[in-house]
C-alpha positions as CSV (number, residue, x, y, z in Angstrom):
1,X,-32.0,-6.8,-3.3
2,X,-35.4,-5.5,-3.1
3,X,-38.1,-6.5,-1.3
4,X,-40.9,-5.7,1.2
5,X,-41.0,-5.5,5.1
6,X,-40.5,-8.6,6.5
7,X,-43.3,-10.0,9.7
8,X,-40.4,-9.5,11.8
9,X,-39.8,-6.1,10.9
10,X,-43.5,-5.1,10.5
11,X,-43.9,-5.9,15.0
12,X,-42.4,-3.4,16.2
13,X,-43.8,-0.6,14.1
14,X,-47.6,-1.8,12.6
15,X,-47.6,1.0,9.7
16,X,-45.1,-1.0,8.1
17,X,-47.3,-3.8,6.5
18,X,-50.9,-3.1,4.9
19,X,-53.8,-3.5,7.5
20,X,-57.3,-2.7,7.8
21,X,-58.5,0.3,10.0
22,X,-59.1,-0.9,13.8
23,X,-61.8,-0.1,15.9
24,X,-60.2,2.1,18.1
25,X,-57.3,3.9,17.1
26,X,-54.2,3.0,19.3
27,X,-52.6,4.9,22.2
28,X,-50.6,7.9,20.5
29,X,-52.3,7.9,17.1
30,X,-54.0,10.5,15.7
31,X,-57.5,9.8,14.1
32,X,-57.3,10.0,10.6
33,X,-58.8,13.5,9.2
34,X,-62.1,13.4,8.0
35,X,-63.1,10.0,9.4
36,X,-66.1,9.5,11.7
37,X,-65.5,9.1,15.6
38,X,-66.6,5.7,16.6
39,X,-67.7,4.4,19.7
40,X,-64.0,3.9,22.5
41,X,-64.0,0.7,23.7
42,X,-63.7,0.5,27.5
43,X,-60.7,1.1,28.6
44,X,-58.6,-1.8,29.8
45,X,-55.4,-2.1,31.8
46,X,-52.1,-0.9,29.8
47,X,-49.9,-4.0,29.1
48,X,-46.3,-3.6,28.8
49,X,-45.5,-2.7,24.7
50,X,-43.8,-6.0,22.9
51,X,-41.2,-3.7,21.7
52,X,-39.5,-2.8,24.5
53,X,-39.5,-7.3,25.9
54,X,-36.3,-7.5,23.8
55,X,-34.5,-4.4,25.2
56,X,-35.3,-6.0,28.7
57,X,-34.2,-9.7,27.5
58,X,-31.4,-8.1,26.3
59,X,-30.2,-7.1,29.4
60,X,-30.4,-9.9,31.4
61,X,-27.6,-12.4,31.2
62,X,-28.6,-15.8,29.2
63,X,-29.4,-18.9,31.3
64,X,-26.7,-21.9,31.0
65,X,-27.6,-24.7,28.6
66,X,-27.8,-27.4,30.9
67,X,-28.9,-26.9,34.7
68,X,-26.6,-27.6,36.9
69,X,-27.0,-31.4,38.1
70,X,-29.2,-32.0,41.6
71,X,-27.2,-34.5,43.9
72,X,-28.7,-37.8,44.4
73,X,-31.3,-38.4,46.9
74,X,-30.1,-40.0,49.9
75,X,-32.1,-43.4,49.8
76,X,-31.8,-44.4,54.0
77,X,-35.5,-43.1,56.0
78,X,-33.6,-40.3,57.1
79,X,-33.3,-38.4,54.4
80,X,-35.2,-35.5,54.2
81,X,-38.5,-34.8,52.4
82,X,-38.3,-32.3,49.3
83,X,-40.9,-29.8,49.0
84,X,-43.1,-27.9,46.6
85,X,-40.5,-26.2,44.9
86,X,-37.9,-29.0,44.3
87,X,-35.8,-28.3,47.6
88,X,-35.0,-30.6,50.7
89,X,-36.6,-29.7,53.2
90,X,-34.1,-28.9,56.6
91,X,-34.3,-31.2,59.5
92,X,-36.1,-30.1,62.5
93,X,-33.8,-28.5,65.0
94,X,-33.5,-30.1,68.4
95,X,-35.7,-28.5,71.3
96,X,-34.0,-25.3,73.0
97,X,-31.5,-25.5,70.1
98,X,-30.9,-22.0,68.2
99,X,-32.1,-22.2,64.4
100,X,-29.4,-23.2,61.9
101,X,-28.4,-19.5,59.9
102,X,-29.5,-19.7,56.7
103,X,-27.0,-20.7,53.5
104,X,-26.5,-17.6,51.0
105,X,-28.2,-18.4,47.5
106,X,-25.6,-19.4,44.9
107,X,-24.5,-16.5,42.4
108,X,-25.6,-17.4,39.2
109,X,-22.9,-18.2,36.5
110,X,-21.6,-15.2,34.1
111,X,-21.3,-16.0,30.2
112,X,-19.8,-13.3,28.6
113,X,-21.3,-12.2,25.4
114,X,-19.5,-12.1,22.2
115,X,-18.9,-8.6,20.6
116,X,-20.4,-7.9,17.4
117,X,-20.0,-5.2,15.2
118,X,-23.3,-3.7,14.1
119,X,-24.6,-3.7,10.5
120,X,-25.0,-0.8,8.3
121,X,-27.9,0.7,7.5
122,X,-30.0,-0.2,4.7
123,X,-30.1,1.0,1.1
124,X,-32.6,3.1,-0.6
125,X,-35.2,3.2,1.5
126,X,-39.0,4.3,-0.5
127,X,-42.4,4.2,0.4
128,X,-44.7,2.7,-2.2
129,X,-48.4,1.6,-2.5
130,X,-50.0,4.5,0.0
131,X,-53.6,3.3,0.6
132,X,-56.0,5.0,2.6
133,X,-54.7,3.1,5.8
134,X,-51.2,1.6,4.9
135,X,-48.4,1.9,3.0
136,X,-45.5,-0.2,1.8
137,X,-41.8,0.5,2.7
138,X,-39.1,-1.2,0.1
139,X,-35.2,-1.2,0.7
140,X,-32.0,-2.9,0.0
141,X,-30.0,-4.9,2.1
142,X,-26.8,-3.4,3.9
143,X,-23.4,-3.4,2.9
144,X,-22.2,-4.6,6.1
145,X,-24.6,-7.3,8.1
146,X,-22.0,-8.5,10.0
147,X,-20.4,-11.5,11.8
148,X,-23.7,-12.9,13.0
149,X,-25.7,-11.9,9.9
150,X,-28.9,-10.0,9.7
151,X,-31.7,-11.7,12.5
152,X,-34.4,-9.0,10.8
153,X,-35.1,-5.2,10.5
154,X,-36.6,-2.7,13.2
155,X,-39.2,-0.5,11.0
156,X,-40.1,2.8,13.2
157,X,-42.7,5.9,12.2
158,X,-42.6,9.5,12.3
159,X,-45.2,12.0,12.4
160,X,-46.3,13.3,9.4
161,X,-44.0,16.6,8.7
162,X,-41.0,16.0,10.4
163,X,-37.4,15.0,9.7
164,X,-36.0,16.7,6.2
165,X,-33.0,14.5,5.1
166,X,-31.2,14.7,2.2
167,X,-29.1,11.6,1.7
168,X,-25.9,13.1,0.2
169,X,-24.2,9.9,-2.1
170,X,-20.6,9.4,-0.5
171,X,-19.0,10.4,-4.3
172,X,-20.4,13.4,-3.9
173,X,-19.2,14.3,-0.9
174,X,-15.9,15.0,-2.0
175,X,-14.9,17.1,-5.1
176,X,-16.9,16.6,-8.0
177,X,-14.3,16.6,-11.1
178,X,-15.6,16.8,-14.7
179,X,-13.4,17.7,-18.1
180,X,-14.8,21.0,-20.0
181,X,-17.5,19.4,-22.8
182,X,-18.6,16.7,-20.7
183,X,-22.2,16.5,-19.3
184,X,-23.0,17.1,-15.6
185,X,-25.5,14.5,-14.5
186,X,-26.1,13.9,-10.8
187,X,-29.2,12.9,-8.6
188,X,-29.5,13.6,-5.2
189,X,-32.2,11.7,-3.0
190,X,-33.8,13.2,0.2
191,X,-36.7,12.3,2.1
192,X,-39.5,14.3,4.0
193,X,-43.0,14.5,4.3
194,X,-45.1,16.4,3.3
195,X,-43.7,16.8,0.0
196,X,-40.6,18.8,1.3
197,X,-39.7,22.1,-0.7
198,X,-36.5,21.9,-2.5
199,X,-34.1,24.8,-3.6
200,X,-30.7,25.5,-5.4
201,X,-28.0,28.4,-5.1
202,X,-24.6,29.1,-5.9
203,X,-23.2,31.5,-4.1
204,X,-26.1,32.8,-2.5
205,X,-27.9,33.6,-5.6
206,X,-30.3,31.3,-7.4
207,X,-29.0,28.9,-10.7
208,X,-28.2,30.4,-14.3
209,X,-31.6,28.5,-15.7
210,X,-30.6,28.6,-19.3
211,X,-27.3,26.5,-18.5
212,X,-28.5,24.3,-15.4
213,X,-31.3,22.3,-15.4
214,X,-33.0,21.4,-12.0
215,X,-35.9,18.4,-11.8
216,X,-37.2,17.7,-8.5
217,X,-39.3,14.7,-7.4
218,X,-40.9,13.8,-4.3
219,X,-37.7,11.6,-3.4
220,X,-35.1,13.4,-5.2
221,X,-33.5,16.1,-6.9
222,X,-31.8,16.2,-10.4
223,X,-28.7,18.4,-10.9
224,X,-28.2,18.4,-15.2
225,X,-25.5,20.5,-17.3
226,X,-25.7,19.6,-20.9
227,X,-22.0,20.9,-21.5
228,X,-19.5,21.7,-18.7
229,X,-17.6,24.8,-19.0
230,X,-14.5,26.3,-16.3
231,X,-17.4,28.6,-15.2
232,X,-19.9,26.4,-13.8
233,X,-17.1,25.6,-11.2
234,X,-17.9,26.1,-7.9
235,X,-20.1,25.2,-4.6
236,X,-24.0,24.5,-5.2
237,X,-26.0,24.8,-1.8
238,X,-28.7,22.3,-1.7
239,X,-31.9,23.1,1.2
240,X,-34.7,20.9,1.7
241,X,-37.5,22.9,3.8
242,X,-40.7,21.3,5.7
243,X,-42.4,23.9,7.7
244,X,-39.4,25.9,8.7
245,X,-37.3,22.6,9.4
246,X,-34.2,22.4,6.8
247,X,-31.2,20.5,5.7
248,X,-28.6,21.3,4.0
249,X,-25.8,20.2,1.7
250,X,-23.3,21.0,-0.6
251,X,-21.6,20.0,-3.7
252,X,-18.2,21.2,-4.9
253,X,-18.2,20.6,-8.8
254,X,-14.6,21.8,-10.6
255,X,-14.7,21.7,-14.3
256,X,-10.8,21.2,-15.6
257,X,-9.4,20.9,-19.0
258,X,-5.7,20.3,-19.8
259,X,-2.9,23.1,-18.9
260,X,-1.0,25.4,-21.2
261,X,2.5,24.8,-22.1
262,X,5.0,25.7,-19.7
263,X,6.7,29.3,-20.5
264,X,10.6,30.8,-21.2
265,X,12.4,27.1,-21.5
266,X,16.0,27.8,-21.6
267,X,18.7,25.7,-22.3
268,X,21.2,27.1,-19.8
269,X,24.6,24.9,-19.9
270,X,26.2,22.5,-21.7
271,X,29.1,20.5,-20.2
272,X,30.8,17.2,-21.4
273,X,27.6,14.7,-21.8
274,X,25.3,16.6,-19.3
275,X,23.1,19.9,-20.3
276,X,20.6,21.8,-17.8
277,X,17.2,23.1,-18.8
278,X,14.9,25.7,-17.1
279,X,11.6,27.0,-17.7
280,X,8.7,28.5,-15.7
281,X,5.1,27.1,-15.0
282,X,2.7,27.7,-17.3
283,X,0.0,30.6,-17.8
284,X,-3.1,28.3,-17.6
285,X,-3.1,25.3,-15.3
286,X,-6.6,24.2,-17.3
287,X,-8.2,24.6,-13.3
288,X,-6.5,22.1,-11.9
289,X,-3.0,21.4,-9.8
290,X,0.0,21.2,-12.3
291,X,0.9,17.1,-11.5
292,X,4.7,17.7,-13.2
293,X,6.5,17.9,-16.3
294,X,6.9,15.8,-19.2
295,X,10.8,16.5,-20.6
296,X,12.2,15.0,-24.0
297,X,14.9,15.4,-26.5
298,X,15.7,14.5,-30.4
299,X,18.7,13.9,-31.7
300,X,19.1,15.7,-34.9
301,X,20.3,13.2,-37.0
302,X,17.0,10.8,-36.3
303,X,14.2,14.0,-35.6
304,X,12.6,11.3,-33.1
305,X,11.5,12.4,-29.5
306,X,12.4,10.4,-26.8
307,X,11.2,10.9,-23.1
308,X,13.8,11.0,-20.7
309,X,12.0,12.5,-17.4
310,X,8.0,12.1,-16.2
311,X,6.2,13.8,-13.7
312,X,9.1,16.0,-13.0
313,X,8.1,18.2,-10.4
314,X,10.8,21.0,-10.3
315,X,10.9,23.8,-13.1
316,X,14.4,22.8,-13.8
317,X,16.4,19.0,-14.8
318,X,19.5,18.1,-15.9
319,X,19.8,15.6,-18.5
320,X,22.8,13.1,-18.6
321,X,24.6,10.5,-20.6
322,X,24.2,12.2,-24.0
323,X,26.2,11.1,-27.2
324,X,29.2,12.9,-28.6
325,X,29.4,14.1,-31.7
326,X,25.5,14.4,-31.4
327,X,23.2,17.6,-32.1
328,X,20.1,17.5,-29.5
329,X,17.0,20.0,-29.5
330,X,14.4,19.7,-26.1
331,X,11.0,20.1,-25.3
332,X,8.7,20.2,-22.0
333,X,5.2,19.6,-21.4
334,X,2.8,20.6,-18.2
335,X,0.7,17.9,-17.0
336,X,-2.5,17.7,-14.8
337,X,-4.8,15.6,-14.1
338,X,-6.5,15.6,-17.1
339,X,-2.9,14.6,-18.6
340,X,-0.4,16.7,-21.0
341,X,-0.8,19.8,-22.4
342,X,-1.9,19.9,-25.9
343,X,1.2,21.6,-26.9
344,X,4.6,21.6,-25.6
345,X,7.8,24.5,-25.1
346,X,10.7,24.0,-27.2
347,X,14.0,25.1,-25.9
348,X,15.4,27.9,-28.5
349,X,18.8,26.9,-28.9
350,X,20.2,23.5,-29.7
351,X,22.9,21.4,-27.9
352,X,26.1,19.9,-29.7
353,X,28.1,17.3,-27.5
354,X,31.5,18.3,-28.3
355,X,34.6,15.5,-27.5
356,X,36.8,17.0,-24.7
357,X,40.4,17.7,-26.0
358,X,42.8,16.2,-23.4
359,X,46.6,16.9,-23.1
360,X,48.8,13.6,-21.9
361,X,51.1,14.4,-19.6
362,X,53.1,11.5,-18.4
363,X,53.9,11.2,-14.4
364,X,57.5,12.8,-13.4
365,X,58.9,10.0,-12.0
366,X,62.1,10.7,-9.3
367,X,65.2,9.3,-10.7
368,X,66.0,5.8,-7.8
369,X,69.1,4.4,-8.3
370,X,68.2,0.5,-8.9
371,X,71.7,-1.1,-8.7
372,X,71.5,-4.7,-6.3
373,X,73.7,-7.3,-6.0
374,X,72.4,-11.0,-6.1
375,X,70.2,-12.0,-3.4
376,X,68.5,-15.5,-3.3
377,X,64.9,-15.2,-2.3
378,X,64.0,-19.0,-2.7
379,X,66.6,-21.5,-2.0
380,X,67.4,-24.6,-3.0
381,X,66.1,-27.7,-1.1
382,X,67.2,-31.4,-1.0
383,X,65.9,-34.1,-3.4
384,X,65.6,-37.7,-3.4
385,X,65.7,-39.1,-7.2
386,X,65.4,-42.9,-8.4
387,X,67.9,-44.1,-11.3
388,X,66.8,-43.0,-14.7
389,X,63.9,-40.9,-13.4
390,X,65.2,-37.1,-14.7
391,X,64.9,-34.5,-11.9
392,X,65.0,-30.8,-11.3
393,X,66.4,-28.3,-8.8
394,X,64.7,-24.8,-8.2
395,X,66.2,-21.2,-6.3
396,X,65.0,-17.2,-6.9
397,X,67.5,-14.7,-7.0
398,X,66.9,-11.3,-7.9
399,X,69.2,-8.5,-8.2
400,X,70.3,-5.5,-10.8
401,X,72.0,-6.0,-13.1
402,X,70.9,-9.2,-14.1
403,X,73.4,-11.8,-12.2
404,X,75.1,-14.6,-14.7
405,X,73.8,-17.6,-13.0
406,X,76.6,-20.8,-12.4
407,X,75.7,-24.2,-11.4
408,X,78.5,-26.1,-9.6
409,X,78.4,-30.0,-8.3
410,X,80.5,-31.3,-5.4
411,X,82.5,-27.5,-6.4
412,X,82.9,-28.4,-9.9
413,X,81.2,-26.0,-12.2
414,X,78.9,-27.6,-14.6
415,X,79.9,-26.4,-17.9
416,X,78.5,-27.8,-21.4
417,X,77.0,-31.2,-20.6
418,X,74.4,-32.8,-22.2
419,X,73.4,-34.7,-19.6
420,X,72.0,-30.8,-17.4
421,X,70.3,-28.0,-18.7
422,X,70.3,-25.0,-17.3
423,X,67.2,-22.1,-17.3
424,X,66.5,-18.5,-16.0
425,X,63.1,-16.8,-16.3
426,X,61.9,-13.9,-14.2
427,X,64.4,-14.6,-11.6
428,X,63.4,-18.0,-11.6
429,X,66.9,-20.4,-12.0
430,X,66.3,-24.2,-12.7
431,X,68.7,-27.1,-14.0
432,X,67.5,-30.0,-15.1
433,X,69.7,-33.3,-14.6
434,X,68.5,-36.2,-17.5
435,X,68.1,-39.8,-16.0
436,X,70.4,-39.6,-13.2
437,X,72.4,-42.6,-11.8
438,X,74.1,-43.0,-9.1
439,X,77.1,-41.2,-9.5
440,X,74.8,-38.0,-10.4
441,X,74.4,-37.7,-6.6
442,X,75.7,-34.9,-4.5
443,X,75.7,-31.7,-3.1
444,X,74.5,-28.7,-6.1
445,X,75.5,-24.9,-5.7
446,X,73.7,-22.0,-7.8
447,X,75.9,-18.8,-7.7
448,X,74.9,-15.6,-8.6
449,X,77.2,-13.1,-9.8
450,X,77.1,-9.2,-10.7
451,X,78.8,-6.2,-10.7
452,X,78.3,-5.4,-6.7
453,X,78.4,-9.1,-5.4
454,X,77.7,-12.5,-5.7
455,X,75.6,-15.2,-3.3
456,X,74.9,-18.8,-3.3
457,X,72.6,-21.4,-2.6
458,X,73.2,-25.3,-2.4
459,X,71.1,-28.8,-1.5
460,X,72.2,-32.4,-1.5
461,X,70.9,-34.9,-3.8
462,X,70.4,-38.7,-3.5
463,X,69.8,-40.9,-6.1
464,X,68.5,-44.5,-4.8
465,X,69.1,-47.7,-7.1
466,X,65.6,-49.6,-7.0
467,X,66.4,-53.4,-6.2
């Protein structure tokens, strides 16, 4: 916020607040011009200046809260008497004794002061209401006060004509960027006094009037182009003079506008679902670094545009995953930072995704000869059954050609009985035997016969009589 000096502030520099015109003008100051000599008091002895008592507080370590506790005086008649200052008084030494040495003074405790950071400075500082023997100063709080927050402000004084400043905004210490058409508006406060003299170059050579317009204050300067164009780009040197004592700055102002299209796009191959695309950067960059390019395609059957790379930074891209059977045309715009061109490069020829004709040509497989005879790869295993509970036994065999598969019980071959079924699948040989009693018990044999050979497989099965 705004506001005026504060008392604190005003102590340890007395032009800060209004006052009346003293007697005697004070060590250091200068009688006022014009004004008629009075009579000089006598003079006195100097007294240390108040500003400098909290430098030397500063310095000295801060006393403990609490003193540190007295012991208890001793309440017998021999204890000793305490003097002026608060001490005990030492007992007398004894006659022809040596003196007791004396006891070294106890170092004072050590508090270690927190560290603070510093506040900023404050903001626009102005001088307003001059009277004939005061002035008021007006200024902003800091950004930054901080951890222990602001305790006041410390005003100081100058003579009059010293110290030029010009107090450069931090935006405009960098690059100042504008688009072509825009206005140029920018104010740049200084301070100084007398009134300081202010001037404008470019290059050495004083501003084009009719396009830049200059207003100067007695706290700042006003920099004003109605319409920006490329050619008011450039660095502006800023000088505030006060009887030969100057300061300078300057401000970098670049005027862009968007770039040109880029130049000599090329569609350069076309291969199953992929084509490749060059081109070359373009003639204008609209004053500004080229940021990438913007790359699109249509598909002839829809005429739509569809982006498929941004802020590509090469002058070349291969684009992937087309359709076949499709027709595509391709475009490419240059892109800064005041965005896209305002018109973009088509690619002169179009791309049509062909299907790839393919020949099948079946793997050459070597003639093996295949021929096995019958080899049991799961046997059979013995089962317990219970009376009318139907049961079945399981084996693998494998072998080429197919083996005919006989089932035999106790060495009888099992031939058309209704009472087993018999099943091959994949190898897989099972027989079923239908509520068995006990005379179905026994030992079971699966043979396997071919061509080359035959083997066989047998198990024992029970069948119990529940009582």
């Amino acid at each position: 916020m705004t506001g005026k000096t504060s008392p604190a502030a005003k102590k340890p520099a007395p032009a800060a607040a209004k006052k009346k015109a003293a007697p005697a003008p004070k060590e250091g100051a200068a009688p006022k011009e014009g004004a008629a000599p009075k009579e000089e008091a006598p003079p006195k002895e100097e007294a240390a200046p108040k500003q400098e008592a909290p430098a030397a507080a500063a310095a000295e370590p801060p006393a403990p809260e609490h003193p540190p506790e007295q012991p208890p005086a001793p309440t017998d008649e021999s204890a000793p008497i305490p003097t002026e200052a608060g001490a005990e008084a030492a007992p007398a030494p004894a006659e022809g004794s040596p003196a007791p040495p004396a006891e070294p003074p106890a170092p004072e405790p050590k508090v270690e002061k927190p560290k603070e950071e510093p506040p900023s400075c404050p903001l626009s500082l102005a001088v307003e209401e001059v009277s004939e023997n005061s002035f008021t100063l007006t200024w902003k709080a800091p950004e930054q006060t901080g951890r222990a927050g602001l305790d006041g402000y410390v005003v100081e004084i100058c003579k009059d004509g010293k110290l030029p400043k010009i107090r450069m905004p931090r935006h405009l210490r960098e690059t100042y960027i504008r688009r072509v058409g825009d206005a140029v508006n920018i104010m740049i406060p200084f301070q100084g006094k007398p009134q300081p003299e202010v001037s404008w170059s470019k290059g050495g050579q004083p501003l084009d009037s009719s396009r830049i317009n200059i207003r100067t204050t007695a706290r700042d300067t006003i920099f004003y182009i109605r319409q920006a164009q490329r050619t008011d780009s450039g660095k502006y040197e800023l000088t505030v003079r006060i009887n030969g004592a100057e300061d300078k700055a300057t401000l970098d102002i670049q005027v862009v506008e968007p770039p040109g299209p880029p130049q000599n796009l090329k569609l350069v191959d076309v291969w199953g679902f992929n084509v490749a695309l060059e081109w070359t950067p373009p003639a204008d960059n609209g004053n500004a670094e080229i940021k990438g390019y913007r790359v699109q395609k249509s598909d002839k059957k829809s005429g739509k545009w569809f982006t498929v790379l941004e802020r590509c930074t090469r002058t070349s891209c291969t684009i992937s995953d087309l359709i076949i059977g499709n027709t595509y045309s391709f475009r490419v715009f240059s892109e800064n930072i005041c965005g896209l061109s305002d018109s973009a490069a088509v690619a002169s020829g179009v791309a049509h995704i062909e299907k790839t004709k393919t020949t099948y040509q079946p793997e050459k497989i070597p003639q093996r000869d295949m021929m096995e005879p019958p080899k049991f790869t799961q046997p059979l295993t013995d089962r317990t059954t219970t009376r009318g509970y139907s049961t079945h036994l399981f084996c693998s065999v494998r072998g080429f050609p197919q083996p005919k598969i006989i089932w035999l019980k106790n060495q009888m071959e099992i031939r058309e009985d209704p009472k087993y079924i018999a099943l091959i699948d994949q190898g897989v040989c099972s027989l079923e035997i239908r509520k068995p009693g006990p005379f179905d018990g026994g030992v079971y044999t699966c043979k396997a016969v071919n061509p080359l050979g035959e083997a066989s497989v047998d198990c024992r099965l029970d069948v119990k009589v529940p009582k």
